[in-house]
N, C-alpha and C positions, 0 to 999 in steps of 0.2 A: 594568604589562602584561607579558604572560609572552613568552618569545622564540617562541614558539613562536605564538601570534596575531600576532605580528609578521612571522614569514616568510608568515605564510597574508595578509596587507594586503601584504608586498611582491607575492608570486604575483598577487595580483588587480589592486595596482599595475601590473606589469608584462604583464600582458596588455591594460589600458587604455592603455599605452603601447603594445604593441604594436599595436594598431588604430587608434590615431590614425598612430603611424610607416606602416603603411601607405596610409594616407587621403592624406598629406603626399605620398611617394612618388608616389602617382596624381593629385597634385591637377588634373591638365588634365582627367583622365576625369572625375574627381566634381564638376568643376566650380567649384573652388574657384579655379583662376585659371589662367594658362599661366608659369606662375615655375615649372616643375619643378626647373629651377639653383638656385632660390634653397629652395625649401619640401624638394624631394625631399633632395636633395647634403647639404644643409646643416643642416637639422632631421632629417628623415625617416632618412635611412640609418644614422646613428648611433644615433638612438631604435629603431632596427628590431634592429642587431646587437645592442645593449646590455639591448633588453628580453629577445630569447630568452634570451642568457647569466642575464640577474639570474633568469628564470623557472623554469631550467635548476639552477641554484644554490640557489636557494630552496625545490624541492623535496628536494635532496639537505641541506640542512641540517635539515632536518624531523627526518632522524632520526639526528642527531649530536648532540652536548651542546652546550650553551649555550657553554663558553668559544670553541668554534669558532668558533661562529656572529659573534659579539662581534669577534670576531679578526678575522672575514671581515669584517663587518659595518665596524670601524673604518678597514678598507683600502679599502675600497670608496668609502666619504666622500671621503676624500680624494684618491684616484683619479680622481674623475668631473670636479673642479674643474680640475687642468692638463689633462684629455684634453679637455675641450669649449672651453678657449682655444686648443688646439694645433689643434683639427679647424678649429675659426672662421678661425685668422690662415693658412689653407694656401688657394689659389686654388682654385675650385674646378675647373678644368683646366689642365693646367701646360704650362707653356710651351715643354719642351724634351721630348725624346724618355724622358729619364731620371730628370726631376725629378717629385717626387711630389705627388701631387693631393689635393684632400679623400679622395678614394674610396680611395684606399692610404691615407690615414693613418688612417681610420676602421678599416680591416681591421685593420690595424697595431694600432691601440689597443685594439680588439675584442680580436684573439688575445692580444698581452699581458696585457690583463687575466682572457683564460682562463686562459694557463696557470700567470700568477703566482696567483690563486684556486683552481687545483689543488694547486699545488706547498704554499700557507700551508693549505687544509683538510685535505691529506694530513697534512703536518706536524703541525700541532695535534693532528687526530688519532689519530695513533699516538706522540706524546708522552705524558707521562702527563700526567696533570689534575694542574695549580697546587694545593697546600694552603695553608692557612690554617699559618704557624708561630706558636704562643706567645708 
């Protein structure tokens, strides 16, 4: 499968995430239960910032070359895994006037992962393409 159908199933990916992140977020309205602390805070907000960014990114890679995408692509993996243990083990209101809450750390982990995903598809990109040596 070419990179290129790959970003077009992450886009649709991340739009299907982004309608359930909002379903989650509302779940007292829809009816799905009155846990908004535990469905909205703790699922939802993070699937909501994370989906615009991946959608947001996925279009912009459309029309960069493949080794970006790959680059971006490998950082991302391993990304998602310490951000959704670090967003889980944070209360989801903090105790003190200073200490920080899921919702700071979600933003937190959100922007970092924008601007380091700028900073590596700038870079890849205005590198030159890797060759094949003999």
């Amino acid at each position: 499968m070419d990179y290129k159908s790959k970003l077009k199933k992450l886009s649709y990916f991340s739009v299907v995430i982004f309608v359930v992140a909002i379903i989650l977020v509302n779940s007292h309205v829809v009816g799905l239960c009155d846990c908004t602390d535990l469905l909205g805070e703790t699922f939802g907000m993070p699937l909501f910032f994370f989906s615009i960014i991946i959608f947001i990114f996925s279009l912009i890679l459309r029309k960069l070359p493949e080794y970006v995408f790959r680059s971006w692509w490998r950082f991302t993996k391993y990304y998602f895994i310490p951000t959704v243990i670090l967003i889980v083990i944070f209360p989801v209101t903090a105790d003190s006037m200073i200490g920080p809450d899921r919702e700071i750390m979600t933003w937190a982990m959100a922007i970092l992962f924008l601007i380091i995903s700028v900073i590596l598809i700038l870079y890849k990109s205005f590198r030159k393409r890797p060759t094949l040596s003999n």
